[in-house]
N, C-alpha and C positions, 0 to 999 in steps of 0.2 A: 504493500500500500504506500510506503514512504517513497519507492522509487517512481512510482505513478502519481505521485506530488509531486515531485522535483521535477521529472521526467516532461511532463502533459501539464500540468497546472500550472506551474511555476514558468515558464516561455510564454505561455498565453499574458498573464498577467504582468509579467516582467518587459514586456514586446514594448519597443521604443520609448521606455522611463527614461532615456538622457533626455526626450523631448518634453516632455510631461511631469515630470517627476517634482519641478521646483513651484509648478501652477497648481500642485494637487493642495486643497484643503484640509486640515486636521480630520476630519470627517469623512471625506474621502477615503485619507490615506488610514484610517481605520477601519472603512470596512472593508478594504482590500486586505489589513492585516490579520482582520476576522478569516478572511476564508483560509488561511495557512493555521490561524488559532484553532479552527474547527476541525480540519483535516489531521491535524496532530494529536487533536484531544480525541476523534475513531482510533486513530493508529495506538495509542497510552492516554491512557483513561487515569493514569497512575499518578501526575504530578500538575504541577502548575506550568505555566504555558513558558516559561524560561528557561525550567527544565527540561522542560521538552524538545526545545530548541539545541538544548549542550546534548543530550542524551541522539538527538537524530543528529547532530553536526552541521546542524544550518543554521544560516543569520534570519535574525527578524527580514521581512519584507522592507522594511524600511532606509533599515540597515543596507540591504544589499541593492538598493534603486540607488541609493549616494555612490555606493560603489561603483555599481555603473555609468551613471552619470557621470565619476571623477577621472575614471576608464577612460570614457569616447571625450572628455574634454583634452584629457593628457595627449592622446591617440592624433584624433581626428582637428583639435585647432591649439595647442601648442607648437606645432611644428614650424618651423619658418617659411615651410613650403606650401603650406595650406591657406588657401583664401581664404578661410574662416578669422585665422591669425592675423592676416592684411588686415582685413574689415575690425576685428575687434583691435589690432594696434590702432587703428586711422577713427573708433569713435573712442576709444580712451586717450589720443593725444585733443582730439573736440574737447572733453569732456576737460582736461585739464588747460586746456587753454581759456577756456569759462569759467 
């Protein structure tokens, strides 16, 4: 059951969180961390949801969308090569010349 969470659950709901991840609301980002809460609590019925979490060896939901997110930032617009990097050098020299 736990690898049919990771596996199928966890891709679906984790799918483009670098884009998303910073506009989600306290509320949101709760009841998305509900369904890993719930999935965990069929799997071990036996403890609280943070043991659950050390006991199956996975991060909160939360946790691992920052991750991601800090992932495709490092990756995808740190680079010097990446147009992403151009465009955010060229609106934080804007923003500090304001």
């Amino acid at each position: 059951m736990l690898r049919f969470c990771t596996t199928i659950v966890h891709p679906v709901v984790k799918y483009v969180c670098p884009v998303w991840h910073s506009s989600l609301t306290a509320a949101q980002s709760e009841k998305l961390e509900s369904l890993q809460r719930r999935a965990l609590q069929i799997i071990r019925d036996d403890s609280n949801y943070d043991m659950r979490l050390i006991l199956a060896k996975i991060d909160s939901l939360k946790d691992r969308r920052g991750e991601l997110t800090a992932w495709f930032f490092k990756k995808q617009v740190l680079p010097a090569n990446s147009l992403l990097n151009y465009l955010l050098t060229t609106c934080l020299l804007v923003v500090v010349l304001y």
